[in-house]
VOPAGU-2260 file (C-alpha; in pm, 1 decimal, decimal comma):
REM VOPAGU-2260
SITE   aa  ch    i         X         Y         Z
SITE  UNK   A    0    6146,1   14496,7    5569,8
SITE  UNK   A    1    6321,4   14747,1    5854,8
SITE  UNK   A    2    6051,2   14650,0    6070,1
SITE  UNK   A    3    6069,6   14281,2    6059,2
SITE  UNK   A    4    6453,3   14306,1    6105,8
SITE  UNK   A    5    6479,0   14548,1    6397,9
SITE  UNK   A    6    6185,2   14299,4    6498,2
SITE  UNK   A    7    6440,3   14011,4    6452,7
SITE  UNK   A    8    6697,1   14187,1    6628,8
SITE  UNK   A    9    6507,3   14268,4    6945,6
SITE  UNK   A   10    6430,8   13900,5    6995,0
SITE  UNK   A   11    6786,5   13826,2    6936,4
SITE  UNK   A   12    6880,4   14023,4    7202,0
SITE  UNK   A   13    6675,7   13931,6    7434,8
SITE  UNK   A   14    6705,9   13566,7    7402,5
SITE  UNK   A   15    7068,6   13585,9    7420,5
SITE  UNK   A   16    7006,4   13825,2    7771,1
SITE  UNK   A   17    6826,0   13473,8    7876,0
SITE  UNK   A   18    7052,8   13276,2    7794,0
SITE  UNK   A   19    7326,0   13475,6    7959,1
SITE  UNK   A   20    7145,6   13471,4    8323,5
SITE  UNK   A   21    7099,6   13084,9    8284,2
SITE  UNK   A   22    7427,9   13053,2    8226,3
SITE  UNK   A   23    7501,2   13295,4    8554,1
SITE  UNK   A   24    7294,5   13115,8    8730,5
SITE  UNK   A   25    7445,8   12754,7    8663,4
SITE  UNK   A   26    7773,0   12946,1    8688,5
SITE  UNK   A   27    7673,0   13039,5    9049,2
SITE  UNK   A   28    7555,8   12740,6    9151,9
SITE  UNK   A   29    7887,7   12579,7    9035,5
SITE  UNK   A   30    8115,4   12765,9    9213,8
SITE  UNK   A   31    7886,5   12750,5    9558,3
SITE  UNK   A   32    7810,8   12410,0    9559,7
SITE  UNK   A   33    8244,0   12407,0    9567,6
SITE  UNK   A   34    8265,0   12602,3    9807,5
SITE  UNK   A   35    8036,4   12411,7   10039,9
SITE  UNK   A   36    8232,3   12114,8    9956,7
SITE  UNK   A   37    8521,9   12278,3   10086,8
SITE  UNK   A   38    8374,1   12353,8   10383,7
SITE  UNK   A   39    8215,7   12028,6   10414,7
SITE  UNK   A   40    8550,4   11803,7   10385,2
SITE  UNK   A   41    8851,3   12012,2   10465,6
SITE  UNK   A   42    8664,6   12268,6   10645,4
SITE  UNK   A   43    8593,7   12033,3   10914,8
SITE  UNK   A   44    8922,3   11909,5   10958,4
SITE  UNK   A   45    9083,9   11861,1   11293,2
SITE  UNK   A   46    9402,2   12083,4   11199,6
SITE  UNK   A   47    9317,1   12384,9   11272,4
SITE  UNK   A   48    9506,6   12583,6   10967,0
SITE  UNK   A   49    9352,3   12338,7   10725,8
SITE  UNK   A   50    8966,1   12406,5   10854,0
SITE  UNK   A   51    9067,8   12832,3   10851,3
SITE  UNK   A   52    9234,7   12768,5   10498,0
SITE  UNK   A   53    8983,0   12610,9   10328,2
SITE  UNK   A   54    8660,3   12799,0   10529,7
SITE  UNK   A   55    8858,3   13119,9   10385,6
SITE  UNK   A   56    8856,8   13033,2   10050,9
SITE  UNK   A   57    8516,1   12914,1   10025,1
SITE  UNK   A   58    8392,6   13252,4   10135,2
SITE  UNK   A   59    8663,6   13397,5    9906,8
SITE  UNK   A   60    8442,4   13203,6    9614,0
SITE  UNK   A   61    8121,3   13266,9    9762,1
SITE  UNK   A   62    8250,8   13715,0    9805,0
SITE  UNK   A   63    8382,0   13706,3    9427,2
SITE  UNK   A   64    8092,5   13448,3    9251,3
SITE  UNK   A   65    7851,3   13684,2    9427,8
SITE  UNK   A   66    8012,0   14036,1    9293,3
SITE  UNK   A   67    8082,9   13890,2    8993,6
SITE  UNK   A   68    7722,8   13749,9    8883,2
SITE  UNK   A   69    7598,2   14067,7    9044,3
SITE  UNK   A   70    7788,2   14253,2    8776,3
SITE  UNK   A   71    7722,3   14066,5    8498,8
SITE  UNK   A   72    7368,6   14024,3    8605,3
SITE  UNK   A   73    7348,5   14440,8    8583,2
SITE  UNK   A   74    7534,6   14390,0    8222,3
SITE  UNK   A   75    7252,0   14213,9    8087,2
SITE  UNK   A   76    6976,2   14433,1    8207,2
């Protein structure tokens, strides 16, 4: 009976480690895909403080998505 739990509880854990990177991973994509957009409209405007405003922030999202996937990511191993 100990055996088939710890059994059970093995696959529970690492199914739920799966689940966790896909949800990273969609997480990732998310927040990338926005900051591409921002660079893609108001990153490419003609005023210059709105292009270096919103190019900042998307690499702001891109620095902080990246360390913060990276870090859950080592969680979950």
């Amino acid at each position: 009976m100990a055996q088939r739990v710890r059994k059970l509880n093995e696959r529970i854990i690492e199914e739920s480690k799966s689940a966790g990177e896909a949800t990273l991973t969609a997480y990732e994509k998310a927040l990338k895909a926005i900051a591409g957009s921002l660079e893609r409209g108001p990153g490419k405007s003609e005023v210059e403080w709105i292009s270096a405003l919103a190019t900042t922030q998307a690499k702001w999202i891109r620095d902080v998505t990246t360390a913060w996937t990276s870090a859950a990511r080592g969680v979950l191993k």
